[in-house]
N, C-alpha and C positions, 0 to 999 in steps of 0.2 A: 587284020580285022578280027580276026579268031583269038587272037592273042588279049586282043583290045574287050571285048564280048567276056573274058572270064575273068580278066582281072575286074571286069566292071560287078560284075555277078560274086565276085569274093570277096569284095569292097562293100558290097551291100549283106551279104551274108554274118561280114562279119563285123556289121556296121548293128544288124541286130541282134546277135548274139552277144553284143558288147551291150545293148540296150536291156537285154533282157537277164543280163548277168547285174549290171549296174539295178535294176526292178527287186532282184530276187534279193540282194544286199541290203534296201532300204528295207523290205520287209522285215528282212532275220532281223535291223536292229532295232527294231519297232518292237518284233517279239520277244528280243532281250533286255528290254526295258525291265529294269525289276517292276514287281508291282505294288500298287500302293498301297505304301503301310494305314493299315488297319488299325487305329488306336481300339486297346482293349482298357476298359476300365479299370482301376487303382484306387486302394482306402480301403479301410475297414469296412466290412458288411454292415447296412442299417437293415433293421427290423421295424418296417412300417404298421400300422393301420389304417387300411382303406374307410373299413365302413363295418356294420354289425345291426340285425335286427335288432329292432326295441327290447324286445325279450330275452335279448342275449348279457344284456348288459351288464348284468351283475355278474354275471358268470366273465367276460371279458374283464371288468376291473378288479374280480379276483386272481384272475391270471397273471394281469401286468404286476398288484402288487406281490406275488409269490416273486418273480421274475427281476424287477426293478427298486425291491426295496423300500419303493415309497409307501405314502400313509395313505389312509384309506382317502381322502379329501385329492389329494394328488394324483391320485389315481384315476380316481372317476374326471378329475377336470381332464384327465388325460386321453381319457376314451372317447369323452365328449367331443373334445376338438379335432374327432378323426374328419380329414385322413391327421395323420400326424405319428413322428419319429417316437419307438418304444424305446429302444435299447440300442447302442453301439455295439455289437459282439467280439467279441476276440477274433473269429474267424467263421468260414461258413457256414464248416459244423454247426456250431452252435447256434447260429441264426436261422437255418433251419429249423433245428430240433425248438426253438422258441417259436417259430412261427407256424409251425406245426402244434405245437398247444395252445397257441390261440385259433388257428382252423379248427381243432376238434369241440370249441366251444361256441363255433358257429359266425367267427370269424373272418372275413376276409382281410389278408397282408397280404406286403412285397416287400422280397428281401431286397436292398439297393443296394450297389457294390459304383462307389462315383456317382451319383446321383440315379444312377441308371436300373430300374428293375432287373432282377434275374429272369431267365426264363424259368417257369413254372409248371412243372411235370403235370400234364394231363391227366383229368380225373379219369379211373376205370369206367367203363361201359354201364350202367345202369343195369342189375342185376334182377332177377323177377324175381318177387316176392316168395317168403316158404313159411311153413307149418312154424316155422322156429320164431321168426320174425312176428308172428301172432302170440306164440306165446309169452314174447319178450315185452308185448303190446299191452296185453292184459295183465301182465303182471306190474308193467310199468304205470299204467294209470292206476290199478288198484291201489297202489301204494300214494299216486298225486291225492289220491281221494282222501286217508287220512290225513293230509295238510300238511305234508312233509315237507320241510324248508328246502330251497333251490342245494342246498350243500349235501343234506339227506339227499332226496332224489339223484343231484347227480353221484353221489356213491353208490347209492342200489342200480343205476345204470351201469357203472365201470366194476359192479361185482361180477354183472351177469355178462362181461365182457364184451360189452359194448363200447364205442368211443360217444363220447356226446353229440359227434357229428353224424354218425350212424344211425342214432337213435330218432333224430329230428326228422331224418330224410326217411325212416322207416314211419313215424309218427306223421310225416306231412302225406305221404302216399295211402295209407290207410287211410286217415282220415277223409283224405280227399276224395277217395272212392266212397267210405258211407254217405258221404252229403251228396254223392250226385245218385247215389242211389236211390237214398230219402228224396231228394226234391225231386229226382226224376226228368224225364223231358230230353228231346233230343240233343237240341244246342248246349244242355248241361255234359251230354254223359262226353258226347263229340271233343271237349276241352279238356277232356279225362284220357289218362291209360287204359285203353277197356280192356286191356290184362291184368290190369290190377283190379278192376271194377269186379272180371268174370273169378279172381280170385277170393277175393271180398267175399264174393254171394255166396262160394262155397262155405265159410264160415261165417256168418251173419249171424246165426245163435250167439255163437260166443262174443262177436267185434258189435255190435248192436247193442247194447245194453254201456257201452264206451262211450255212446257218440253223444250223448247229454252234457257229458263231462268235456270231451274236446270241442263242443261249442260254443261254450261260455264266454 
């Protein structure tokens, strides 16, 4: 009976140890599955345009035709019908360094590698305002004020080492502070940086006498 009692007991024993070895087997081949391939994109880089404020434009269809060769008519039709394909590049380098001259003129591209966008390095943190950047301000509308053609202007930006794209976002953030200063009122200032606003008021002599001019 005793004999009978253990081999029943070893029988079951090794009825789950057999189940729990057969368990552990189906796993491991599950986990040695390779995994799936992951297509990566293929083909030379495109240099898109997405899009460009009204006021960029000119300055965008001089870029594509420095860039692309074409005439001035080709060009502008070419910006027009953004988003739309600029240039095929050789490689990424360069479709960077091309789409990066049209960012600093205040437009937005993607590089596509297979129809597929690149990822797109995060712009840095939004920096606070300085003494420098006022004086970049003043000098810079002094000069719009003698009627200096978009080619003049953007030179005397990139003397005083500026990028174009620098400049606009330093130009939109002033200005945006004198107009809520001038018009005043809660719900204006509330839609504002009021670190740029409190920056502003410290110089308001000098950025005050600008703001006729950036309203137009």
């Amino acid at each position: 009976m005793r004999h009978r009692m253990v081999r029943a007991v070893s029988a079951r024993v090794g009825l789950l140890l057999l189940t729990a070895l057969v368990g552990a087997a189906g796993c491991g081949g599950e986990s040695d599955k390779p995994a799936a391939h992951v297509t990566t994109p293929h083909g030379p880089p495109e240099v898109w345009i997405v899009s460009f404020p009204p006021d960029r434009k000119i300055l965008a269809v001089k870029v594509v035709r420095e860039v692309t060769g074409l005439g001035l008519k080709a060009s502008k039709d070419l910006v027009e019908a953004a988003p739309r394909l600029v240039k095929v590049a050789a490689d990424l380098t360069e479709a960077e360094a091309l789409a990066k001259k049209l960012r600093e003129v205040g437009v937005t591209t993607e590089v596509r590698v297979g129809g597929q966008p690149t990822p797109q390095p995060r712009p840095p943190a939004e920096r606070a305002l300085t003494e420098v950047d006022v004086e970049h301000y003043v000098a810079i509308v002094a000069e719009s004020k003698k009627g200096a053609s978009h080619d003049t202007l953007h030179a005397f930006i990139l003397a005083r080492g500026l990028t174009v794209a620098e400049w606009y976002l330093v130009q939109a953030r002033i200005a945006s502070a004198l107009l809520a200063m001038r018009v005043g009122g809660e719900a204006v200032t509330a839609q504002r940086n009021q670190a740029d606003i409190d920056f502003v008021t410290l110089h308001r002599a000098r950025l005050e006498p600008t703001l006729d001019v950036e309203a137009r």
